[in-house]
KOLMAR-431281 format. One line per 4 residues: number of its first residue (from 1); for each residue x, y, z of N, C-alpha, C. Coordinates in pm, 1 decimal, m for minus. Layout:
BEGIN
NUM	X,Y,Z,X,Y,Z,X,Y,Z; ...
% end
This chain:
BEGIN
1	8949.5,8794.8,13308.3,8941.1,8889.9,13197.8,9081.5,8922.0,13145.0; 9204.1,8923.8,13212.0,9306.5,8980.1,13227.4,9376.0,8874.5,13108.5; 9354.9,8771.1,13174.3,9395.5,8597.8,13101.5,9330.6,8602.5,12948.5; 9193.5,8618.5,12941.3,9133.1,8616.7,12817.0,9172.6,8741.5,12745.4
5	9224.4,8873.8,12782.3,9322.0,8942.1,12643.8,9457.4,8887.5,12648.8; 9531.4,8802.2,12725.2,9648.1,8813.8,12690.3,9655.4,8736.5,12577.9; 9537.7,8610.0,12610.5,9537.8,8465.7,12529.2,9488.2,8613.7,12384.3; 9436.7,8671.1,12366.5,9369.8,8701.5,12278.0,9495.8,8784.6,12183.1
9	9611.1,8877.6,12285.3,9671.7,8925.6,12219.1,9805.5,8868.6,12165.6; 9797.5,8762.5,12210.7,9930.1,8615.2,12193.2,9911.6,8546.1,12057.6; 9728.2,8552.4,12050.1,9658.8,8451.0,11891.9,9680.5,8568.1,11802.5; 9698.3,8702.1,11833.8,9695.1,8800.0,11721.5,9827.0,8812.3,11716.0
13	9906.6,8818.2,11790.1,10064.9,8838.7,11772.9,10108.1,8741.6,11681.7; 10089.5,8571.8,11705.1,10142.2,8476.0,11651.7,10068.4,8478.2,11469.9; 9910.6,8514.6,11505.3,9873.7,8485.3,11347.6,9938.5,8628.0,11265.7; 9941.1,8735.8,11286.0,10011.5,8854.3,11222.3,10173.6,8815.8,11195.9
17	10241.7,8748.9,11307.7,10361.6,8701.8,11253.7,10352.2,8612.3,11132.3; 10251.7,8515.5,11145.5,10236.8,8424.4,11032.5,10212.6,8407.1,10876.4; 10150.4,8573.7,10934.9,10105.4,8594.9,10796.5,10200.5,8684.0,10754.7; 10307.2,8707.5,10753.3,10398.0,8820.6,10687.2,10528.2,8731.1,10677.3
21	10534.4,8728.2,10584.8,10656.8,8643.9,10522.7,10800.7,8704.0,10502.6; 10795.1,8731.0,10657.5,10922.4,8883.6,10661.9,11061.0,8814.5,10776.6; 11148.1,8867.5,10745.5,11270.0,8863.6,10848.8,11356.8,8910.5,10831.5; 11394.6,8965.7,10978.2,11516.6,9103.9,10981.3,11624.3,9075.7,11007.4
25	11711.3,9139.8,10976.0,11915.5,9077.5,11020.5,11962.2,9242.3,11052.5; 11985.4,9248.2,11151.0,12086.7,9375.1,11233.4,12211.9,9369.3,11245.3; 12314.5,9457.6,11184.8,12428.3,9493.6,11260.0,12421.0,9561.5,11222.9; 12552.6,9643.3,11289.6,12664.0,9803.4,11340.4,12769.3,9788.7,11255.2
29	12799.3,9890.3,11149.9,12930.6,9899.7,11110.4,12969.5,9994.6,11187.7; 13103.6,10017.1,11222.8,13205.4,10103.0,11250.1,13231.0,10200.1,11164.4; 13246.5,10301.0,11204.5,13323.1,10366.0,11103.4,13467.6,10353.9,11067.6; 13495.6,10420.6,10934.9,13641.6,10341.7,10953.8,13658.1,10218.8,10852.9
33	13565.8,10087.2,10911.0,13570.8,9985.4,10877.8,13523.9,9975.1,10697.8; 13566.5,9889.1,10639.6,13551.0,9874.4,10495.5,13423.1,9814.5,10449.8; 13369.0,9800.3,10359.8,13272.9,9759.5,10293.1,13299.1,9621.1,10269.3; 13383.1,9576.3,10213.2,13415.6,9444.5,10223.9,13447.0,9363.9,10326.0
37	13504.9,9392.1,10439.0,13547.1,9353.4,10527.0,13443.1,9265.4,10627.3; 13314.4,9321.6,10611.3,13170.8,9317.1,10659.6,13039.8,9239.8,10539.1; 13159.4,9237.4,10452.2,13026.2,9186.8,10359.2,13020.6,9035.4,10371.3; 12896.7,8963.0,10363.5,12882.3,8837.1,10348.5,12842.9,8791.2,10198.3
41	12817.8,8667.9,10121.7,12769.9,8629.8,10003.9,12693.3,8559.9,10001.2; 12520.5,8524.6,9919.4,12470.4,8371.1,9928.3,12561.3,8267.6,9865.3; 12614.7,8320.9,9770.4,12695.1,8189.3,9713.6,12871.4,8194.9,9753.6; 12940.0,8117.0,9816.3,13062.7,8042.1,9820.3,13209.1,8171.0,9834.1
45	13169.2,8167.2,9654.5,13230.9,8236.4,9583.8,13222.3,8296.5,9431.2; 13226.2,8347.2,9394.1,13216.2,8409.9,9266.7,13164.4,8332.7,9157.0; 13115.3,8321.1,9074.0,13074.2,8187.3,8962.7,13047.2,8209.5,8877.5; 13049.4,8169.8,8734.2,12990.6,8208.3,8604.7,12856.7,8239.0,8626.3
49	12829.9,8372.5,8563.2,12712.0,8387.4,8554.3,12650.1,8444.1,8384.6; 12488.5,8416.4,8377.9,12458.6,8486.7,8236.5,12403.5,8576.9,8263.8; 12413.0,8644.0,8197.2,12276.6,8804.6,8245.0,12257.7,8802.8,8073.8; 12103.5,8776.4,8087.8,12025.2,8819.4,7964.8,11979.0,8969.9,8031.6
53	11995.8,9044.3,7888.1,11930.1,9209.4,7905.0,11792.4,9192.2,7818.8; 11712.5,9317.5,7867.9,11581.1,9324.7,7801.0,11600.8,9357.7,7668.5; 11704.6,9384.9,7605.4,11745.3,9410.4,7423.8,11760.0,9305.5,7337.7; 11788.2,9140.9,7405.5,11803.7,9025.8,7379.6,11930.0,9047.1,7362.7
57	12094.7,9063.9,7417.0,12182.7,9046.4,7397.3,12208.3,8980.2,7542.7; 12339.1,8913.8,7563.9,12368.7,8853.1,7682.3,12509.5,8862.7,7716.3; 12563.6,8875.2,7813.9,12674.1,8915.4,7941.3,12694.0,8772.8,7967.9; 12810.3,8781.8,8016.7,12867.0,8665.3,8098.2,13014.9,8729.3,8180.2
61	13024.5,8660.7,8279.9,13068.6,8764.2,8418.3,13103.9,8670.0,8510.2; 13186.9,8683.5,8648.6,13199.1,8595.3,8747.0,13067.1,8733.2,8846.5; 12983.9,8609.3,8931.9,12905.1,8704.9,8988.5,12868.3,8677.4,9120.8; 12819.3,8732.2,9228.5,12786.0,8680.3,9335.4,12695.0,8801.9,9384.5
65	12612.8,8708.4,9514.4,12492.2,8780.3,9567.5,12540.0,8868.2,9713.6; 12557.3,9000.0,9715.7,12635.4,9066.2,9858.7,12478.9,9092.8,9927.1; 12495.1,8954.8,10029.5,12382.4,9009.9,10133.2,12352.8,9115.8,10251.0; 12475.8,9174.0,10247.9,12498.6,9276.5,10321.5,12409.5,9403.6,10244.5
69	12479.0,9417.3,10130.2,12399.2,9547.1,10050.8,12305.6,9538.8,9929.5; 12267.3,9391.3,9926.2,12173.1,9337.3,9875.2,12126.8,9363.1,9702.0; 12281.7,9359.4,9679.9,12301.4,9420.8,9570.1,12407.5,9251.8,9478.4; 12332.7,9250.2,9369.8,12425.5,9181.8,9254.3,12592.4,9258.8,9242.8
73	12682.8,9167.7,9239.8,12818.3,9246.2,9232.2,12889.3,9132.1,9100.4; 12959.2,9194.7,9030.4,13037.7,9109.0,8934.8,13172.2,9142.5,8953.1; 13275.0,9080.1,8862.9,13407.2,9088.9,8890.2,13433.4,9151.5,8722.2; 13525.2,9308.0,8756.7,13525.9,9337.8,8604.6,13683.5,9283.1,8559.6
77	13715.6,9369.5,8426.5,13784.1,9313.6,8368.9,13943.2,9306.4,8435.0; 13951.3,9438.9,8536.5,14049.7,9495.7,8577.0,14041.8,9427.3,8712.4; 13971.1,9353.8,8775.9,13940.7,9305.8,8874.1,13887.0,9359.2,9025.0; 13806.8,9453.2,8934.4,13737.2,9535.0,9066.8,13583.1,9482.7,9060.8
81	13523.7,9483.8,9212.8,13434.8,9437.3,9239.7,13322.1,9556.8,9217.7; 13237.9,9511.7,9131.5,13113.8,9611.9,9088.5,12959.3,9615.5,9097.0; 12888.8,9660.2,9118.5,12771.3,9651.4,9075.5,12696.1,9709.0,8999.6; 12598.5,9618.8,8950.1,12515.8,9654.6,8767.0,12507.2,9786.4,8843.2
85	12525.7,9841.3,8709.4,12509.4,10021.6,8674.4,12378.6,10070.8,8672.1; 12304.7,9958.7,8567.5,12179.4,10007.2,8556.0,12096.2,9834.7,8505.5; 12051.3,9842.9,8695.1,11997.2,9686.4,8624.6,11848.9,9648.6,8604.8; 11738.6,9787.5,8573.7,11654.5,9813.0,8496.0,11640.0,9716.9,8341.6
89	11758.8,9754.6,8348.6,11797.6,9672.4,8154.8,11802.1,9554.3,8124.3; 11836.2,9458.9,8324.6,11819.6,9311.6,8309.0,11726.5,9232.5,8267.7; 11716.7,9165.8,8218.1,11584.4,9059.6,8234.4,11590.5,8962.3,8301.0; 11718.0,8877.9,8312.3,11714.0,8766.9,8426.2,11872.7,8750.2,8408.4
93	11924.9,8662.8,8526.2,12039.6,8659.2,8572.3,12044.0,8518.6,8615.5; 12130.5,8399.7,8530.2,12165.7,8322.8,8571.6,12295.8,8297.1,8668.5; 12291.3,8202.7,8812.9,12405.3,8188.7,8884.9,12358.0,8033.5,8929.8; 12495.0,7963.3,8884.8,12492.1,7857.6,9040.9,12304.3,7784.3,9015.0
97	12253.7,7785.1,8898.1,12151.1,7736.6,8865.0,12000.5,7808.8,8941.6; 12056.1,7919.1,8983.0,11949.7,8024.2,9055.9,11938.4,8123.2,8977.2; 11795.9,8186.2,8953.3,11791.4,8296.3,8889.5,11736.6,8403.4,8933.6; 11771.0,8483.3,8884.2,11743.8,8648.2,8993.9,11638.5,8720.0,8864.5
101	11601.8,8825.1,8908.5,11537.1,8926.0,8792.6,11502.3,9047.5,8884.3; 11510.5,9190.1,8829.1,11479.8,9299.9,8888.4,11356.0,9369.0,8862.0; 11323.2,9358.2,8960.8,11196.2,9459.5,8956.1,11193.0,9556.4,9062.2; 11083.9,9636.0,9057.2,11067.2,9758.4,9198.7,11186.6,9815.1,9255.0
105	11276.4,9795.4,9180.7,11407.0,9849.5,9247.9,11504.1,9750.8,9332.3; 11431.4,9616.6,9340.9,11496.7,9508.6,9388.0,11557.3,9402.1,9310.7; 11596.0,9328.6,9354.6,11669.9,9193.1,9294.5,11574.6,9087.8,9388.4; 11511.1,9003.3,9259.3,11468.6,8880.6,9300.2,11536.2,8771.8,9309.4
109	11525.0,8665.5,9394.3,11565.8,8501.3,9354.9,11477.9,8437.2,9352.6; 11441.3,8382.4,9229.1,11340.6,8249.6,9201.1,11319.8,8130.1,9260.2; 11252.2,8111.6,9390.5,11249.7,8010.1,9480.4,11177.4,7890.9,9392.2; 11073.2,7903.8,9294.2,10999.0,7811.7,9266.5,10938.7,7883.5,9138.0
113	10885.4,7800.4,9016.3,10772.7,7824.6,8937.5,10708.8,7767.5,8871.9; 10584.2,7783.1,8804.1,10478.5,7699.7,8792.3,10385.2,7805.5,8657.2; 10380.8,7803.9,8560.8,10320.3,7863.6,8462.7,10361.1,8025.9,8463.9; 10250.5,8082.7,8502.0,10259.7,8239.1,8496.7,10278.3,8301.6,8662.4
117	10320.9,8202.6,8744.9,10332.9,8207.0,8893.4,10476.1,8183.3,8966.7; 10498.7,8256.7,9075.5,10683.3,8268.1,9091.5,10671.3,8255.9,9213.8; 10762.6,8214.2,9275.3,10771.9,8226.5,9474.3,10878.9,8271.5,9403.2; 10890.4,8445.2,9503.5,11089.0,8482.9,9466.6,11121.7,8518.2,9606.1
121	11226.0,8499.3,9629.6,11244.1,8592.8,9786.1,11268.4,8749.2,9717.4; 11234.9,8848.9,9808.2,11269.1,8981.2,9794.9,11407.7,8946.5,9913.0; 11529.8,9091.2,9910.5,11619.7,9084.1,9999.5,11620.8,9256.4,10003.2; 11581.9,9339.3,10087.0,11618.0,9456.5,10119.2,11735.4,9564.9,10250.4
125	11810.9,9620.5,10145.9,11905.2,9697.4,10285.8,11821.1,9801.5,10339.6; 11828.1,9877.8,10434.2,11858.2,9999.1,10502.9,11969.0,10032.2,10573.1; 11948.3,10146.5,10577.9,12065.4,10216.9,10667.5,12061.3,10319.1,10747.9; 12127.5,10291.2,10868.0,12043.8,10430.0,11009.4,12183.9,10515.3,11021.6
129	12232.3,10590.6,11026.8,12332.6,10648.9,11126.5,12360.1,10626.5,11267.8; 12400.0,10594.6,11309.3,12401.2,10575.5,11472.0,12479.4,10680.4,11540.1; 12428.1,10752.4,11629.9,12521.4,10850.5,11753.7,12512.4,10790.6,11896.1; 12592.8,10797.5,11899.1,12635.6,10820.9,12069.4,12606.1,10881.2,12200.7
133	12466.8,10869.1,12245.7,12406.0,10980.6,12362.0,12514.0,11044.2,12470.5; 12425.4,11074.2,12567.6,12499.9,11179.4,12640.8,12533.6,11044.2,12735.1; 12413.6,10964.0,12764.6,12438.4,10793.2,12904.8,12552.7,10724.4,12798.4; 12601.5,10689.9,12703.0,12727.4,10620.5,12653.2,12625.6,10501.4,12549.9
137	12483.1,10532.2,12536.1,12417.6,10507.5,12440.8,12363.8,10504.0,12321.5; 12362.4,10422.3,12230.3,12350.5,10437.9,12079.2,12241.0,10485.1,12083.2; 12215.4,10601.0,11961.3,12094.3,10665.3,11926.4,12085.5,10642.6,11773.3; 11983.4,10632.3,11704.1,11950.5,10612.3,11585.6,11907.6,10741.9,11549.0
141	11962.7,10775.2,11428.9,11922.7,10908.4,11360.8,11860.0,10895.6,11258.2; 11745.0,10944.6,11254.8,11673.7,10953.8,11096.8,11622.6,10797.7,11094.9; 11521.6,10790.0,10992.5,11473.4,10682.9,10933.4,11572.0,10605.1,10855.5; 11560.7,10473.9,10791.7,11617.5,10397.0,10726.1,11622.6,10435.0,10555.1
145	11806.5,10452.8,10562.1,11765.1,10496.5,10388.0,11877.3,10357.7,10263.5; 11804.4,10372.5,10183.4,11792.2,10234.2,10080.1,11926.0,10250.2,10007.0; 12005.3,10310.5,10061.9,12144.9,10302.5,9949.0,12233.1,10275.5,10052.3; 12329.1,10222.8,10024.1,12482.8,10208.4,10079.6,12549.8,10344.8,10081.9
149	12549.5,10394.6,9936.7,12632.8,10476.6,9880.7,12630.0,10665.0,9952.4; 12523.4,10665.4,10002.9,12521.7,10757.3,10142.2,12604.0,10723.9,10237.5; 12668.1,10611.5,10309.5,12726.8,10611.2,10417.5,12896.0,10576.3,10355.8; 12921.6,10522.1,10284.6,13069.3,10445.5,10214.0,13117.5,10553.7,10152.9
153	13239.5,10560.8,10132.1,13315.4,10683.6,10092.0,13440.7,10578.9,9992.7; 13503.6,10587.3,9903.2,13585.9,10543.8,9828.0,13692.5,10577.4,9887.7; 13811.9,10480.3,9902.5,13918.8,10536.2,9964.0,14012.1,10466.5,9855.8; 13996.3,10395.7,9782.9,14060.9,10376.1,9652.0,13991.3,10324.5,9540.3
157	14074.5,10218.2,9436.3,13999.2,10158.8,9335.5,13907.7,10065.6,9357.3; 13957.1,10002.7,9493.6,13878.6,9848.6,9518.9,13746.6,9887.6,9693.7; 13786.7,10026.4,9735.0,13779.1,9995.6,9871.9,13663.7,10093.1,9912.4; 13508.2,10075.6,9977.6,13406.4,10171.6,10020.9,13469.2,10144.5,10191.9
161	13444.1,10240.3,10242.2,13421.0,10264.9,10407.6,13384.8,10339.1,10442.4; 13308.5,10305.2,10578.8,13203.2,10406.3,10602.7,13247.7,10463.8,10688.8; 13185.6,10579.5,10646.7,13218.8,10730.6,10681.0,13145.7,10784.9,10848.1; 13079.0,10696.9,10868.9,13036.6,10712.1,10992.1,12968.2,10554.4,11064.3
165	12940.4,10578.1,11205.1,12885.4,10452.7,11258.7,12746.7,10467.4,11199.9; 12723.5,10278.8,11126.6,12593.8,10263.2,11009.0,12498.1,10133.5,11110.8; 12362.8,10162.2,11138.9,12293.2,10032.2,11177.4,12195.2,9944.3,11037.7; 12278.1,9863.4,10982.3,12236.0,9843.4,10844.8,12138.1,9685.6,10898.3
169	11987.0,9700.6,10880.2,11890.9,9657.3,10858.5,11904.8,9542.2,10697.1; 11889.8,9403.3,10723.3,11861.1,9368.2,10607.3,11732.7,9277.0,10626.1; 11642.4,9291.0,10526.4,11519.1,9265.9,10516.5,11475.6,9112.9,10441.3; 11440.3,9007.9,10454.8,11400.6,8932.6,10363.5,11258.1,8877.2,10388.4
173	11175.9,8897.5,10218.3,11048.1,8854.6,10213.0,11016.0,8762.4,10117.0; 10910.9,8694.5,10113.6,10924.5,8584.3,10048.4,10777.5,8655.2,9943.4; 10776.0,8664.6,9826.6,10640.3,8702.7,9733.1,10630.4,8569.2,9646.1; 10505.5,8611.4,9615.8,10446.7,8540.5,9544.4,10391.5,8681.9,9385.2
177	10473.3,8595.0,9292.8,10479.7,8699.3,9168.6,10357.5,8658.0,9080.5; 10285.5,8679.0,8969.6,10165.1,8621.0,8960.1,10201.8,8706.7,8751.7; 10165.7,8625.1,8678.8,10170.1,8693.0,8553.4,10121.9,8813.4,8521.1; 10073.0,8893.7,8576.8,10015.0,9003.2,8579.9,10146.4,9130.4,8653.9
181	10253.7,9093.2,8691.1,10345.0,9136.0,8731.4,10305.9,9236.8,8895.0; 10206.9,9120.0,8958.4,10139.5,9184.7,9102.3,10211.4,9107.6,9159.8; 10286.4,9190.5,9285.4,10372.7,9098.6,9371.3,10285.7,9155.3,9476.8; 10281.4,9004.2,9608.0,10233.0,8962.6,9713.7,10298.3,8894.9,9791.3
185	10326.5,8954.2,9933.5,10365.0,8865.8,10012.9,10311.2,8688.2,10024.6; 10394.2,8631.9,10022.4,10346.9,8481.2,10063.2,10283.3,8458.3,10179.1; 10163.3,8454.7,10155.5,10011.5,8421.0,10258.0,9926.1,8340.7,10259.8; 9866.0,8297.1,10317.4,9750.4,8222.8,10264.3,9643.0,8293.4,10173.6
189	9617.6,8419.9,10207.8,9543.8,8464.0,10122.5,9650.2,8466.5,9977.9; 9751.6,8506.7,9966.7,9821.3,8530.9,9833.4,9821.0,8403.5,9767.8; 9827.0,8278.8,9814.1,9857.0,8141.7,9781.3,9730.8,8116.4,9747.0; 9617.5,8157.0,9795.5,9465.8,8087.0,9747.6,9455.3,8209.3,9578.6
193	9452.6,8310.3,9624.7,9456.5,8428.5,9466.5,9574.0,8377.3,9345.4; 9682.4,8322.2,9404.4,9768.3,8284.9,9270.0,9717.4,8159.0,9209.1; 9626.2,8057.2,9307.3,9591.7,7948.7,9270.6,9435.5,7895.5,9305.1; 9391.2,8015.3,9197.6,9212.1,7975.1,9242.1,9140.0,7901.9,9246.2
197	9173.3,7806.5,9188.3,9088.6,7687.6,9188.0,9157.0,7532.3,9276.1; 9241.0,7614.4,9331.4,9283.6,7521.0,9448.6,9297.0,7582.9,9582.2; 9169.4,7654.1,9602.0,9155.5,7725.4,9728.8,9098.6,7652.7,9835.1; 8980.1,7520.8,9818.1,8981.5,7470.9,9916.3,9071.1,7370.3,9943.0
201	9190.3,7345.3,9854.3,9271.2,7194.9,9906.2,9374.1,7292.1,9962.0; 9421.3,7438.8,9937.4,9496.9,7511.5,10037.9,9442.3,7459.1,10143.2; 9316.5,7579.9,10188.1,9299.6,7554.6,10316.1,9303.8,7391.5,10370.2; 9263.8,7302.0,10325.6,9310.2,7198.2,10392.2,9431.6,7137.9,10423.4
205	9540.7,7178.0,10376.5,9664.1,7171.0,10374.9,9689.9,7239.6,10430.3; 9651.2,7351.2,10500.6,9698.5,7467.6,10631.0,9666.4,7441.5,10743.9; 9582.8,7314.1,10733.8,9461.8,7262.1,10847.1,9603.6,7158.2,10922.9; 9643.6,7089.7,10779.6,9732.6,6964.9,10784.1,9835.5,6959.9,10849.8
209	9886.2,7111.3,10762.9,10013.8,7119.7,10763.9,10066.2,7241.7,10855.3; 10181.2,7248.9,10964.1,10232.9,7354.4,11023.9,10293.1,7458.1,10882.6; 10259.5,7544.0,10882.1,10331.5,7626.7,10747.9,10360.0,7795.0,10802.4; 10521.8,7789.0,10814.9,10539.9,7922.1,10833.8,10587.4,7996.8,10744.9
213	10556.7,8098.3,10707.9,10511.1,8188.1,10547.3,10683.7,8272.1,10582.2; 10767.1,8260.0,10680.8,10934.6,8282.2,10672.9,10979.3,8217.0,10656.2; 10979.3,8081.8,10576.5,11088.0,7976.7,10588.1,11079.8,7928.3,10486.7; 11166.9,7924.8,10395.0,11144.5,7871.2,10251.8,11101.5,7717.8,10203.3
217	11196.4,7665.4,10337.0,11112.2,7496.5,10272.3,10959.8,7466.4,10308.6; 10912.3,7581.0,10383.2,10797.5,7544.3,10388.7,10683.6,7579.7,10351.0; 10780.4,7720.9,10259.0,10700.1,7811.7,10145.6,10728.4,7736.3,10024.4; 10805.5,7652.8,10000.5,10830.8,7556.8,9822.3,10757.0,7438.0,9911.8
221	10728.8,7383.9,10019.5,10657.3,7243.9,9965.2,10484.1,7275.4,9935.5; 10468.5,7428.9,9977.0,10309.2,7439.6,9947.0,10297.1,7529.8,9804.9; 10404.3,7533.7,9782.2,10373.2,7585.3,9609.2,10380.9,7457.8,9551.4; 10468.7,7341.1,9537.8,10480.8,7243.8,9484.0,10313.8,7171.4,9512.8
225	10293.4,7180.2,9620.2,10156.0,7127.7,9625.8,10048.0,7170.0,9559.4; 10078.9,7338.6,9586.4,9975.2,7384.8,9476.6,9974.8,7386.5,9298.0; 10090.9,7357.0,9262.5,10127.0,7359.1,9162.1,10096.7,7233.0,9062.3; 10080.3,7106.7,9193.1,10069.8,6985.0,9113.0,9947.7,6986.4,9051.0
% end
């Protein structure tokens, strides 16, 4: 009996992982330590970018993706590193032949598309406070909150640091965007609803194919499939 829940709670662990098209990245800033110092980029280095706005006028900028605070940053004129002010107003953002667009308060990247249908990754921060217990142990304070700009303090023109020890959570999910502007995690159920009339050659292709709904090449070869 003992054997038959574990097997039982191992098939629910693995299919609930499967179906959530989620993955987490942890570290500790220091306090003290700078904002930059800690930041990573998806792209290289800096690169021409276009930003069409929803008014039909267009920007052009050196730009890059800070996966740390999961925030679009450009290079201004004076050469300080920034981020959109208000990027409500975007409509899409060309880089490096990748395109981003904002919605829900996030920044998308366009993994794939196909008519009125999008694979985008979502990328989300949080941020914990961390203290110091009484055993010489980190304690987490409070829930996870969605800005940087709570913990970083300006210490000049170019420079945020945080103002206290930060456990910054970064989040990445993979959706499936649908013309109707309904975003869905990438699932099998989301993949059969964006593409209804190819619901039974999904499932046979899930039968086929190993497909884990966190990993992008294996979330673009079953949109490409569904798409053909």
């Amino acid at each position: 009996m003992k054997k038959h829940f574990q097997l039982i709670a191992f098939i629910t662990f693995y299919f609930c992982s499967s179906c959530f098209a989620q993955t987490s990245e942890k570290k500790t800033v220091k306090a003290g330590e700078s904002l930059s110092s800690i930041s990573y980029y998806l792209f290289p280095r800096f690169s021409d970018a276009i930003v069409k706005l929803k008014d039909g006028n267009t920007l052009k900028s050196k730009m890059n993706f800070n996966l740390t605070i999961c925030q679009l940053e450009f290079i201004s004129p004076q050469g300080d590193t920034l981020v959109i002010a208000e990027p409500s107003t975007v409509d899409s953002i060309y880089i490096n032949n990748e395109v981003f667009f904002f919605a829900n308060n996030v920044y998308y990247q366009v993994v794939a598309a196909t008519g009125a249908v999008k694979l985008a990754v979502e990328r989300t921060a949080s941020y914990i406070p961390v203290k110091i217990g009484a055993l010489g142990l980190p304690n987490h304070v409070g829930s996870g909150i969605e800005t940087y700009k709570n913990f970083f303090l300006y210490t000049g023109l170019k420079t945020l640091v945080a103002s206290e020890d930060i456990e910054i959570t970064v989040r990445t999910t993979y959706v499936l965007v649908t013309g109707n502007a309904q975003f869905n995690r990438a699932n099998k159920n989301s993949f059969m609803k964006a593409f209804p009339a190819n619901e039974q050659k999904i499932k046979t292709y899930l039968k086929q194919n190993r497909v884990s709904f966190d990993k992008v090449d294996d979330l673009e070869k079953l949109f490409l499939f569904c798409s053909a």
